[in-house]
C-alpha positions in Angstrom: 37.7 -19.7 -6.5 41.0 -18.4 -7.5 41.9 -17.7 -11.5 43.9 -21.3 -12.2 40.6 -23.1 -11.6 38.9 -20.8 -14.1 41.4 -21.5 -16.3 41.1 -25.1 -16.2 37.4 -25.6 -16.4 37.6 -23.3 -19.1 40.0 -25.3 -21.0 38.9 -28.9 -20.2 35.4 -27.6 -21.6 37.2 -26.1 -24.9 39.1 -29.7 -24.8 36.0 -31.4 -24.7 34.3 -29.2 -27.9 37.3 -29.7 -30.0 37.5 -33.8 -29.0 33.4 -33.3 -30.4 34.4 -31.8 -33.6 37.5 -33.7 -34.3 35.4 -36.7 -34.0 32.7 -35.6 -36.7 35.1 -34.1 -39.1 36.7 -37.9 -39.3 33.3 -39.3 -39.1 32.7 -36.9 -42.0 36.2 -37.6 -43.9 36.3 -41.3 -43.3 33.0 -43.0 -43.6 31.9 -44.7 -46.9 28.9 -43.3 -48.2 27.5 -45.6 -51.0 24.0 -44.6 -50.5 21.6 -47.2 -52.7 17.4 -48.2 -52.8 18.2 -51.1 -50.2 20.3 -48.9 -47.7 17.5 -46.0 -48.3 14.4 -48.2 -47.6 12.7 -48.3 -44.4 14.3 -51.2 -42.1 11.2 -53.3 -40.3 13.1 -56.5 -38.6 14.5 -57.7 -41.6 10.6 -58.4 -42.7 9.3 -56.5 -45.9 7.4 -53.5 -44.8 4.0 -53.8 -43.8 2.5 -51.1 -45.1 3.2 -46.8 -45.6 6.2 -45.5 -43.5 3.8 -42.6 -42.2 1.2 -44.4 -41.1 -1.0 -42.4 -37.9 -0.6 -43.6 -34.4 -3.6 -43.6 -32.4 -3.1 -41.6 -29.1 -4.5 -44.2 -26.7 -1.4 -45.7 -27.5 1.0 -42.7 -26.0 -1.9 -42.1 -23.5 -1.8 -46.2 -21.9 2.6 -46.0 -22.2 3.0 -43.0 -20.2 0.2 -44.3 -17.5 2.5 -47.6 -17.3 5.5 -46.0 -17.2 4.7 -43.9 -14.2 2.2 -46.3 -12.4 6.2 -48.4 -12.8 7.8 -45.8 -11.6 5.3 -45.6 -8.4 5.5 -49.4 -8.0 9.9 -49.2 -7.7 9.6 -46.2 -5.3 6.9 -48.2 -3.5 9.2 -51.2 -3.1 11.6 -49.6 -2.7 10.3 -47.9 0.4 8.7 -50.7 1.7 12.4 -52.8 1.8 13.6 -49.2 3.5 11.0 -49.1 6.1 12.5 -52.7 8.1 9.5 -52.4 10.8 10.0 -48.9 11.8 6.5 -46.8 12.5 8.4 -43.2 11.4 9.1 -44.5 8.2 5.8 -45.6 7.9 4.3 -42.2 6.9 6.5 -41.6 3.7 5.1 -45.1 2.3 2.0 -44.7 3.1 2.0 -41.3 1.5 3.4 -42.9 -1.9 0.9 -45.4 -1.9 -2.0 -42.6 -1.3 -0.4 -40.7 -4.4 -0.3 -43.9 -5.9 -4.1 -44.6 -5.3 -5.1 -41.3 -6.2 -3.2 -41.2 -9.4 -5.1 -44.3 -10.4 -8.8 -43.4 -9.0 -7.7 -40.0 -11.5 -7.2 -42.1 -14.6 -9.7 -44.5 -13.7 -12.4 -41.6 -13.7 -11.1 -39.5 -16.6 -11.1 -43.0 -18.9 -7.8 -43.7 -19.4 -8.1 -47.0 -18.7 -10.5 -47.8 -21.1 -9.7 -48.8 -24.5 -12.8 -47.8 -27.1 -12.9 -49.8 -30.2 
């Protein structure tokens, strides 16, 4: 790599730091800042607020979302292997090896309760 590349990496990424700081000193400079009890309350849909801003989340909740959002995950790299493999037995293997992980990642949280929601 010879030195003018350097040079301009270098200065497109002091460019790019100065463009970020320009940018929040007139965000800083220019934006009106009335501050008042409506524009400080906590916004719930335009509805007034249910009950206490810090209210405790039960983990289930966090435990079900990230299940779905890799058993969703699984399911578009399933389909999409599926729509790769077009009748062809050597691309067979690869799906069949997502849908195994895909099995056993379920049997997993299916035996460690996951899936079960306890009142």
């Amino acid at each position: 790599m010879n030195e003018h590349a350097v040079y301009f990496v270098a200065g497109l990424a002091v460019a790019a730091a100065l463009f970020i700081l320009v940018v929040f000193a007139l965000n800083a400079i220019l934006s009106p800042r009335r501050p008042n009890a409506d524009k400080n309350a906590p916004y719930e849909c335009g509805m007034p607020q249910a009950g206490a801003a810090w209210n405790r989340i039960d983990l289930r909740f966090s435990t079900l979302a990230v299940l779905f959002v890799i058993f969703e995950a699984f399911a578009i790299l399933l389909f999409a292997t599926l729509i790769a493999l077009r009748g062809s037995l050597e691309n067979l293997i690869p799906g069949a090896a997502l849908l195994g992980m895909l099995c056993l990642a379920l049997l997993y949280a299916w035996r460690k309760g996951g899936l079960q929601w306890r009142l």
